[in-house]
C-alpha positions in Angstrom: 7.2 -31.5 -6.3 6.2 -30.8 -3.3 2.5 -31.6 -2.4 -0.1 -29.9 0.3 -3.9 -30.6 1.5 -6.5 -28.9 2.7 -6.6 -29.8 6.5 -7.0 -29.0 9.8 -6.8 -25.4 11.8 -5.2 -22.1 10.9 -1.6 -23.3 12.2 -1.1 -20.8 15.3 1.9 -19.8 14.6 1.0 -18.1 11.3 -1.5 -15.9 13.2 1.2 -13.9 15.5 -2.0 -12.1 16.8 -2.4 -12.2 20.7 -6.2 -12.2 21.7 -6.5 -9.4 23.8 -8.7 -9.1 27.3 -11.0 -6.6 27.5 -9.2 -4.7 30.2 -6.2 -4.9 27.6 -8.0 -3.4 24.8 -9.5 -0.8 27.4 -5.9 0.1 28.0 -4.5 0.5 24.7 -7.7 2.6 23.3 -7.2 4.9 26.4 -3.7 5.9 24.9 -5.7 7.7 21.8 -8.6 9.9 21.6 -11.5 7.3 20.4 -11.3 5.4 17.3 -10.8 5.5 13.6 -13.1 3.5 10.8 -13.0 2.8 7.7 -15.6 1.5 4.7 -13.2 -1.6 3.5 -13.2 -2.8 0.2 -12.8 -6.3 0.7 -13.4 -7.0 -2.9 -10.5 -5.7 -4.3 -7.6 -8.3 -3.9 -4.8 -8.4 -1.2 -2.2 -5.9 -2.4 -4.9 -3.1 -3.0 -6.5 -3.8 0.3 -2.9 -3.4 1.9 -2.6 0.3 0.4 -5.9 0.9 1.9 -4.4 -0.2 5.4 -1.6 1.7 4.8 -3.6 5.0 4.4 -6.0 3.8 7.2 -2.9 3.1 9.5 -1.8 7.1 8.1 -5.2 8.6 9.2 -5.7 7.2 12.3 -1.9 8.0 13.5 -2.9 11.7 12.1 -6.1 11.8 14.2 -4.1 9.8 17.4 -7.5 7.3 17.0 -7.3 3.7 17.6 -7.5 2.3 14.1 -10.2 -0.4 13.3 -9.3 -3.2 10.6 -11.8 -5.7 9.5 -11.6 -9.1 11.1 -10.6 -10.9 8.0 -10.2 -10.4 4.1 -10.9 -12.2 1.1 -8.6 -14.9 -0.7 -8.9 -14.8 -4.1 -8.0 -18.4 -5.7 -6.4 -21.7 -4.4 -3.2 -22.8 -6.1 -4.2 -26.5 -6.9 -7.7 -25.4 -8.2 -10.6 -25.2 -6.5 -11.3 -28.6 -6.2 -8.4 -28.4 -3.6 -9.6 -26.0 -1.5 -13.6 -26.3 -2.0 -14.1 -29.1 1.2 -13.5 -26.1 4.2 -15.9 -28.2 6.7 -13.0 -29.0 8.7 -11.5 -25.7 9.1 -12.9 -22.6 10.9 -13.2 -20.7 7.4 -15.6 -21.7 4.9 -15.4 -21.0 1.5 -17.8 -19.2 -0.3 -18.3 -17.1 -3.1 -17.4 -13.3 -2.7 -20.7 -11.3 -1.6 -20.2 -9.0 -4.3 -22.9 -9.3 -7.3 -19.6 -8.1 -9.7 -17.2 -10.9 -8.4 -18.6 -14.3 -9.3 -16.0 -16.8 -8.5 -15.1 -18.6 -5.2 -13.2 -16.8 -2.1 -11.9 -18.0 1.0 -12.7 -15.8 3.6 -9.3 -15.8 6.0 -8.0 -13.9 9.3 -6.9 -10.6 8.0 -3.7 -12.1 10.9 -2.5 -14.5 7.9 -1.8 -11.4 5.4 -1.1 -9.2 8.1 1.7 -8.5 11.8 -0.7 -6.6 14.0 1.5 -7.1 16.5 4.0 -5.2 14.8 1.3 -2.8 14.1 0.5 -2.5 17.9 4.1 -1.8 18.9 4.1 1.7 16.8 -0.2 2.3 17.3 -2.9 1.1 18.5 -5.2 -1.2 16.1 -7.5 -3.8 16.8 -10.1 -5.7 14.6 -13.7 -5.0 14.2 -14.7 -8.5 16.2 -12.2 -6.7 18.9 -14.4 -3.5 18.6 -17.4 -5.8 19.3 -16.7 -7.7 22.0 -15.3 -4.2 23.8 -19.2 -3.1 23.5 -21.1 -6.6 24.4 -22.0 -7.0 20.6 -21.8 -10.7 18.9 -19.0 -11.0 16.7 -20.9 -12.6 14.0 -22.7 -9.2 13.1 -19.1 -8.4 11.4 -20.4 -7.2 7.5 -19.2 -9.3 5.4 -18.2 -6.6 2.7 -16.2 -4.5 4.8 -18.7 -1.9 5.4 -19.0 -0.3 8.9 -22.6 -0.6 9.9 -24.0 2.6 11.4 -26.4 1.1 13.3 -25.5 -2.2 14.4 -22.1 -1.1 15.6 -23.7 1.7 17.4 -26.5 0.0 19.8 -25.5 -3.0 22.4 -29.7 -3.1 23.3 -32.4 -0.7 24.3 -32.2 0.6 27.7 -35.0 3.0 29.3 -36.1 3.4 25.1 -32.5 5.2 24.6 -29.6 4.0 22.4 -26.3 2.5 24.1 -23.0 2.5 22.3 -20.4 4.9 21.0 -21.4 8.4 19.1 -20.0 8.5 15.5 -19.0 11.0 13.3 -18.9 10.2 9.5 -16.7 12.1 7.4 -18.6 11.9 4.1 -16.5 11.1 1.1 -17.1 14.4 -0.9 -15.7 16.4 2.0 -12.1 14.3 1.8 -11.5 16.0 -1.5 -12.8 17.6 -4.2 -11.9 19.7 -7.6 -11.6 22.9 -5.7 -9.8 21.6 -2.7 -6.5 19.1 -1.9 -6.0 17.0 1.1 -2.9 17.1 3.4 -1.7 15.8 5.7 -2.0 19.3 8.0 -1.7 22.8 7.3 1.7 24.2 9.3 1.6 27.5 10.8 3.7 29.0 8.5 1.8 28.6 6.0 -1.4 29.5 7.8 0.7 32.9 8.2 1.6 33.5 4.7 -2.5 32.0 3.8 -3.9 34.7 6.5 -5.9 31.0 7.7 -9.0 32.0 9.7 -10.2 28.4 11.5 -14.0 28.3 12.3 -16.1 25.2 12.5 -16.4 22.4 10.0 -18.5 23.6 7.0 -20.6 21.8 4.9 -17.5 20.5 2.8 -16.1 19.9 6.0 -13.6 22.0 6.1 -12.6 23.7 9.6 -11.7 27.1 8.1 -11.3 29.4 4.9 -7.9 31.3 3.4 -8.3 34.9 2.8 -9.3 35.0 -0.9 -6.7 36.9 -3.1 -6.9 38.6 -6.7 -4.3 36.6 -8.8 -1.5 38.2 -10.0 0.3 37.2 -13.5 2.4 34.8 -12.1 -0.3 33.1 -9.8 -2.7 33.0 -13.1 0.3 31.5 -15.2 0.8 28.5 -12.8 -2.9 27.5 -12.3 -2.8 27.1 -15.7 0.0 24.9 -16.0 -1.7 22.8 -12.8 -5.0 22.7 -14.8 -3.4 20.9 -17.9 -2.2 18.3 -16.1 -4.0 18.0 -12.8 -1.0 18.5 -11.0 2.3 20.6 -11.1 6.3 18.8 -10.1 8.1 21.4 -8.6 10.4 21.6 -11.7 7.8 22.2 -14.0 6.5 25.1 -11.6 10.2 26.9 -11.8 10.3 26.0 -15.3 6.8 28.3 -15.4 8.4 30.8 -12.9 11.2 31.6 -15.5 8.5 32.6 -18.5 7.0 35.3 -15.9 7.4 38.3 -14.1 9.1 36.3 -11.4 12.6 35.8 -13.5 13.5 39.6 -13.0 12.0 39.9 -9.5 13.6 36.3 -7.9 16.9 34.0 -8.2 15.0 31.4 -9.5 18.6 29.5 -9.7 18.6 28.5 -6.2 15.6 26.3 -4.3 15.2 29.1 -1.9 14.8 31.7 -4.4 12.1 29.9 -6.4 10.4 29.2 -3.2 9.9 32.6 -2.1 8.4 33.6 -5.5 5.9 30.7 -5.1 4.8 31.3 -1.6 4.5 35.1 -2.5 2.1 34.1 -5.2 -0.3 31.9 -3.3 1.8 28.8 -3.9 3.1 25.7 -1.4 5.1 23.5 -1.9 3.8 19.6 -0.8 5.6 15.9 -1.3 4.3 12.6 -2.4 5.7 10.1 -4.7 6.8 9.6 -7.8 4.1 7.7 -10.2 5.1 4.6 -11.8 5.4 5.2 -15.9 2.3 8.2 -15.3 0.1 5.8 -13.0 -0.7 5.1 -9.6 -2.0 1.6 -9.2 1.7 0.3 -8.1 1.6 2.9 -5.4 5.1 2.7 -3.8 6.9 5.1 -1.6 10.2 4.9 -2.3 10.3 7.6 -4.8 9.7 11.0 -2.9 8.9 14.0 -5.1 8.2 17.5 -4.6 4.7 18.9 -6.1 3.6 22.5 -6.1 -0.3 23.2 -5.1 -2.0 26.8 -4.4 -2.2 27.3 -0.8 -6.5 27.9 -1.0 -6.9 24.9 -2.2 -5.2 23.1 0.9 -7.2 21.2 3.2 -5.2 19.8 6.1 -6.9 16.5 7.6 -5.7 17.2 10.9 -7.2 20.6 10.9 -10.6 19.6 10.0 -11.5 16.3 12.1 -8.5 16.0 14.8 -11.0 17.9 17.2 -14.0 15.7 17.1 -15.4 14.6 19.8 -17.0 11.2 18.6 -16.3 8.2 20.0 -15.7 6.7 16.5 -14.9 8.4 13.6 -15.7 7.2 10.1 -14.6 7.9 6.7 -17.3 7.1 4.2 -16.6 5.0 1.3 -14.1 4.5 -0.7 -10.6 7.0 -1.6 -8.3 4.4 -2.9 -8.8 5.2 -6.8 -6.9 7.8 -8.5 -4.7 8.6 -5.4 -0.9 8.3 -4.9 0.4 6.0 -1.7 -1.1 7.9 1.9 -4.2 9.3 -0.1 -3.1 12.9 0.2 0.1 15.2 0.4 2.2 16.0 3.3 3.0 19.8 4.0 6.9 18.7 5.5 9.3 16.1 4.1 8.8 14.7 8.0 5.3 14.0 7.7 6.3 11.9 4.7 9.2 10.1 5.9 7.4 9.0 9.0 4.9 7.6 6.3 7.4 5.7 4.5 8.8 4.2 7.9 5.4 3.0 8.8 4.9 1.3 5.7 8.3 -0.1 5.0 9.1 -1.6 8.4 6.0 -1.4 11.0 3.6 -2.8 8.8 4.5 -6.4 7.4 3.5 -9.8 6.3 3.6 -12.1 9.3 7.0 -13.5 10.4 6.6 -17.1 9.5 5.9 -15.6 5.3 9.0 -13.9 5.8 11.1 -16.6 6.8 9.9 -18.8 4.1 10.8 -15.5 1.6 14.0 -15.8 3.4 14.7 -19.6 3.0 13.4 -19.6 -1.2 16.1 -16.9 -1.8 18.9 -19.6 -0.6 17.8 -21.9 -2.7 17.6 -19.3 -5.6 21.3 -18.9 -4.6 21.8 -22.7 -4.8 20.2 -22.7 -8.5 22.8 -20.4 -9.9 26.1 -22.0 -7.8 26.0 -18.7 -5.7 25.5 -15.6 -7.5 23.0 -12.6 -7.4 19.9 -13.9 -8.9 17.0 -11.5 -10.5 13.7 -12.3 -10.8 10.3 -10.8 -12.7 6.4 -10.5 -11.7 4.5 -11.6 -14.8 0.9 -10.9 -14.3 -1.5 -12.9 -16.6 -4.7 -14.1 -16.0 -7.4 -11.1 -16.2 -5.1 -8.9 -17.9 -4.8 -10.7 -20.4 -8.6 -10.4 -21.1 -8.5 -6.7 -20.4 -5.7 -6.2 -22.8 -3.6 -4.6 -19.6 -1.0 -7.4 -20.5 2.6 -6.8 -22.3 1.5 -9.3 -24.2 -1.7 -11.4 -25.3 0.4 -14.9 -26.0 3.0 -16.0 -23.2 5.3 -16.2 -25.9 5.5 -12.3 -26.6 5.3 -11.7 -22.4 8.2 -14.2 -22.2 10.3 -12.5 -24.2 9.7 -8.9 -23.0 10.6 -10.1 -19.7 13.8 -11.8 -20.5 14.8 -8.7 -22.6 14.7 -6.4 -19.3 16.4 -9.6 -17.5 19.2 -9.4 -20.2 19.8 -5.9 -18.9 19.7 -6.7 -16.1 22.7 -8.4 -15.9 24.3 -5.8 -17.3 23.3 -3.5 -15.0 24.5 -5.7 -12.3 27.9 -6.2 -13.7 28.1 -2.2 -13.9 26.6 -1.2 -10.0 29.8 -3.9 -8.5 29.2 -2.8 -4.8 28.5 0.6 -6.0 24.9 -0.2 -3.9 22.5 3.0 -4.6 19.8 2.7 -2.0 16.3 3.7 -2.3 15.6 7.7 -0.8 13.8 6.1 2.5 14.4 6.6 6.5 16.8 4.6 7.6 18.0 3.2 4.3 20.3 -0.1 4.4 22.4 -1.8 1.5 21.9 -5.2 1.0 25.1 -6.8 1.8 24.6 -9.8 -0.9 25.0 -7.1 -3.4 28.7 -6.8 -2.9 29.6 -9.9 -1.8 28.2 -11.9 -4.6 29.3 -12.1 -8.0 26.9 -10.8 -10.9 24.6 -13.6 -12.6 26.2 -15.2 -15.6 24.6 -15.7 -18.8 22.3 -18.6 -19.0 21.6 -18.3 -15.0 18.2 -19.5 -14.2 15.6 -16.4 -13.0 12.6 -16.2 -10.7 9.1 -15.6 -12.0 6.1 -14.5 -10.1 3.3 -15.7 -12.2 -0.4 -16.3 -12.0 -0.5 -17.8 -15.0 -2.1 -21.4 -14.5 -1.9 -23.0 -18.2 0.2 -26.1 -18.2 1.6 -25.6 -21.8 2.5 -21.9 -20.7 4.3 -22.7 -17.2 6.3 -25.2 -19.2 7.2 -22.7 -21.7 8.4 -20.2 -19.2 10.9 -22.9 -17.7 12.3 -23.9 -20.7 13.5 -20.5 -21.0 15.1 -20.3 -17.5 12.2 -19.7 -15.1 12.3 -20.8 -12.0 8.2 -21.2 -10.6 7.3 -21.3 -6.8 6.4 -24.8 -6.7 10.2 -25.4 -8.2 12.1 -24.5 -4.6 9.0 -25.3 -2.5 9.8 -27.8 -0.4 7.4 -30.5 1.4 9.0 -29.4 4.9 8.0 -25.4 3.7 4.1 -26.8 3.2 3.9 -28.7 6.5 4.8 -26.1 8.6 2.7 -23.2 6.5 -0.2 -25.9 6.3 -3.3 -25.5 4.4 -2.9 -21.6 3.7 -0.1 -22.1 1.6 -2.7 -22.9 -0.9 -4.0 -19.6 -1.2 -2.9 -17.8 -3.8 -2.6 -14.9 -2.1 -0.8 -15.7 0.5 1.7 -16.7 -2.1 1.9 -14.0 -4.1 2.7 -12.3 -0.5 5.8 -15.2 -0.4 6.9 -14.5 -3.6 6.5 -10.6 -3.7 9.7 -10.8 -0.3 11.3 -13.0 -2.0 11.3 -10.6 -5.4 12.5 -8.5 -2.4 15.5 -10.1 -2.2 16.8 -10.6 -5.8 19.2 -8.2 -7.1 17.4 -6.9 -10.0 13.6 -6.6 -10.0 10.6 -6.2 -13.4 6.9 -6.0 -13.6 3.8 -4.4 -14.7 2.9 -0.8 -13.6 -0.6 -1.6 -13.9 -0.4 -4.4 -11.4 -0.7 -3.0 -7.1 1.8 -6.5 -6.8 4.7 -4.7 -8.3 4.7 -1.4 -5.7 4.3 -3.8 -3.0 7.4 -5.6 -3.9 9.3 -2.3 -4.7 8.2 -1.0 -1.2 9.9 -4.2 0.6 12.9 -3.6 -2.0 13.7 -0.4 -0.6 13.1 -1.8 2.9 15.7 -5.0 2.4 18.0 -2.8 0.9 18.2 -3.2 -2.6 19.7 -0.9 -5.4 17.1 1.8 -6.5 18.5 1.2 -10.3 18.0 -2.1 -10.7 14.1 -2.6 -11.3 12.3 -1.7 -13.6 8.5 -1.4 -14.7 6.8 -2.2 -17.8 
C-alpha cells in the first residue's frame, strides 16, 4: 500500500491559480459593476461550501459583480490520523482547531485553489479571493476572518486620512430581505410577466424589494391553488393542473395541452418557475441534473436582479447564511435559460483542479484492470457522524454493507438491460459516455468501488471481503508523490473519489449526504446514464 508524509510546500502545480498584478485585477473588476460578497460558512465541510460557491458564482453573474471567495477553507480530517498530519511547521498552513465553539476537532486550514479551478472560474467571470480584495485596497492580508465572515469595517478602511474613511462603500443585503414566507426569490422578473402582474418598480423597501404587484381579489381558482401550495410549501406543475381540473378552470380552459393550462394559471395570478428535482423529498444532495417545473403566485415573486442589480456600492454583501432549506442556485429561475446557463456553470466552468481530475481519471483504469475490462459501479457509504445521528442506512457496517450491495446487484441488471441504449442526464450540452457502449456489463462477483469514511479497521476489512475496492487499494506510490502532502486530507479525497464515482457506470448513496449530489452533478457532466444511480 502505498504510503505518504506530511512534507514540504503546497506542490504548485495543484494550485493552478495565477497570482495576479494589481493592474491585472484592476482590469478584470473593470469588466463588472463593483463586487459581490458573501458571509462563508467555513464550517460546514467541502461539498456544502461548494453549493454555497455555486450560488455565489449565480448571484454575482446575476448582478455582473466581481465575485469574492474566501482565501482558503477548512480540511476536515487527515487520512492516516492526526498524528500524520498534526507537525504543519514545515508547510505554509498550520493546523489548528476550527474556530468554531460547535466544531471541536482539528482542521487544516488550506488554499481554497486545492478544492477549487479559479482559473476555470475566471475564463466564464470574474472572481478573485478576499487576500486579492486586500491587497487591491493596501490592506494586510492577514486581517482575512478566519470564519468566513466579511468584516464590515476592516475591509472598508485602508487608514484615516483628513479624519475621513478610505475604502469601498458597501451595501448589505440583509438576510430577511432574500426571502421570506410572503415572498420567493428568482432569478429576475421578465417583462411578461411584469405585464400580466401590472409590476410598478419604485425604490428598494424595507424588505428590500424594488417594487410591488397590483394586489388582486382571488378568484376560486386562485384560492384553490394557494391552498394546495400552503400544504406542502410548494406546488410541481402537475399537481397545479391536477388542481386546475377540480375548478372552474376545466370548463373555461384545455387543460390537456401545456399551453392551455398555462393560460389558466397566468390568468389566475399564477407563474410558472424551474428548479430541480429533490432527492427522495430532500435537498441536502442538491444536484442539477433533474430540472422541474414549479408553479408560484406571481405577488409573491421577488426577482434578485430587480431589486439590487442597480446599486451603486462598491461592494455588495449578502448577510449571512441561505444555504439551509434551499434547492441548488438558492432561488427559482423565471425561463428554462436562466436555469440551463446555471447548470452549465456548475457542471463544467466550476471544477476541482486539473491535477484531482487526472488522478480520478487514472483510478478509473485501474478499476477497469480489477474487473479484466468491464463497466465497473461503485457506492458512497457515509459513516462516521451519521452513524451517531442515526442518518445512516444502517447502525452496524454489516446491515450498510448489505444495503449497498443489494442496489449493486441491481445494478448490474440494469446495466445488462441500458446495452448502449445511453440515456443522458436533461443538461446543456449533454454527452454519452462512450465506455458505456463499448464495454461489456460487470459480471457477477466483479469487485465494486466504495467511497467510505468509515476508518474502523475490522469494518474496512469487512467491506473488502465482500468485493470492495477502498482508495488506498489502486492508489499508487507514484499518484502520492506527485499530489504530495494534500493527498492526506480527507477532503481532498473524497473530491478524488466523488470523479471517480463520476466515471463508474452505475452510481448509490445517501440523500442525506451533500457528497452524493456532488458526484451526481459530475455524472451528468462525464456523461453517464441518468437511470443508473440511485439514492438511499
Amino acid at each position: 500500500m502505498a504510503t505518504s508524509s506530511w512534507s514540504g510546500e503546497v506542490p504548485a502545480h495543484l494550485l493552478n491559480y495565477h497570482l495576479l498584478e494589481l493592474d491585472q485585477l484592476s482590469g478584470m473588476i473593470s469588466r463588472t459593476k463593483g463586487f459581490y460578497a458573501r458571509d462563508y460558512s467555513l464550517w460546514l465541510g467541502w461539498n456544502n461550501m461548494r453549493y454555497i460557491i455555486d450560488t455565489a458564482f449565480l448571484q454575482a453573474r446575476l448582478l455582473n459583480r466581481t465575485l469574492i471567495l474566501p482565501s482558503f477553507v477548512y480540511a476536515r480530517g487527515c487520512f492516516e490520523g492526526v498524528e500524520a498530519c498534526a507537525d504543519c511547521s514545515s508547510t505554509a498552513n498550520k493546523c489548528r482547531e476550527l474556530p468554531f465553539e460547535q466544531y471541536r476537532h482539528m482542521g487544516y486550514r488550506i488554499p481554497i485553489q486545492l478544492m477549487l479551478n479559479i482559473t476555470a472560474m475566471r475564463t466564464l467571470h470574474p472572481v478573485l479571493l478576499v487576500s486579492d480584495f486586500l491587497r487591491l485596497h493596501g490592506l494586510p492580508v492577514n486581517i482575512e476572518n478566519k470564519e468566513g465572515v466579511w468584516e464590515r469595517e476592516a475591509y472598508h478602511d485602508t487608514g484615516p486620512l483628513e479624519e475621513a474613511r478610505l475604502g469601498p462603500d458597501l451595501f448589505v443585503i440583509q438576510k430577511g430581505w432574500y426571502d421570506t414566507k410572503e415572498a420567493r426569490r428568482v432569478d429576475r422578473l421578465t417583462e411578461n410577466m411584469k405585464v400580466r402582474g401590472r409590476w410598478r418598480a419604485g425604490d428598494a423597501t424595507e424588505s428590500g424589494a424594488s417594487g410591488q404587484w397590483e394586489e388582486k381579489e382571488g378568484a376560486e381558482v386562485a384560492r384553490k391553488l394557494r391552498f394546495q401550495y400552503g400544504l406542502f410549501g410548494t406546488l410541481s406543475w402537475d399537481h397545479a393542473v391536477n388542481t386546475l381540473r377540480k375548478t372552474s378552470a376545466a370548463d373555461d380552459y384545455n387543460l390537456g395541452t401545456d399551453a392551455g393550462a398555462l393560460d389558466a394559471l397566468q390568468d389566475h395570478g399564477w407563474e410558472v418557475v424551474h428548479t430541480f428535482e429533490s432527492m427522495r423529498r430532500s435537498d441536502l444532495a442538491k444536484s442539477v441534473v433533474e430540472p422541474i417545473r414549479e408553479v408560484i403566485e406571481r405577488t409573491t415573486l421577488r426577482g434578485f436582479v430587480d431589486d439590487f442589480a442597480d446599486i451603486d456600492a462598491h461592494v455588495v454583501l449578502l448577510e449571512g447564511e441561505i444555504h439551509n432549506g434551499r434547492k441548488a442556485g438558492a432561488m427559482r429561475f423565471t425561463t428554462d435559460l436562466g436555469l440551463e446557463q446555471f447548470q452549465s456553470d456548475v457542471l463544467y466552468s466550476i471544477q476541482p483542479p486539473q491535477p484531482l481530475q487526472e488522478l480520478a481519471e487514472r483510478l478509473a483504469g485501474r478499476m477497469y484492470e480489477k474487473t479484466g475490462g468491464r463497466l465497473w459501479v461503485g457506492a458512497h457509504m457515509r459513516r462516521g457522524d451519521f452513524v451517531n445521528l442515526n442518518w445512516a442506512a444502517s447502525r452496524s457496517h454489516e446491515g450498510h454493507m448489505r444495503m449497498v450491495k443489494s442496489r449493486l446487484l441491481d445494478a448490474r441488471h440494469l446495466l445488462e438491460t441500458i446495452g448502449g441504449n445511453v440515456q443522458p442526464y436533461s443538461v446543456p450540452n449533454a454527452s454519452v459516455d462512450p465506455s458505456l457502449a463499448e464495454r461489456p456489463p460487470p459480471a457477477e462477483g466483479d469487485p465494486f468501488y466504495l467511497a467510505t469514511d468509515e476508518r474502523d479497521v475490522t469494518a474496512r476489512a469487512h467491506f473488502r471481503e465482500k468485493g470492495a475496492i477502498l482508495l488506498p487499494d489502486i492508489l499508487s506510490q507514484d499518484d502520492l508523490d506527485e499530489l504530495g502532502w494534500p493527498l492526506l486530507l480527507t477532503d481532498i479525497r473524497v473530491v478524488v473519489e466523488q470523479e471517480l464515482l463520476a466515471r463508474a457506470a452505475y452510481f448509490t448513496g445517501t440523500h442525506m449526504s451533500s457528497v452524493a449530489g456532488g458526484v451526481l452533478n459530475m455524472r451528468a457532466a462525464h456523461g453517464a446514464d441518468r437511470r443508473a444511480a440511485s439514492l438511499y
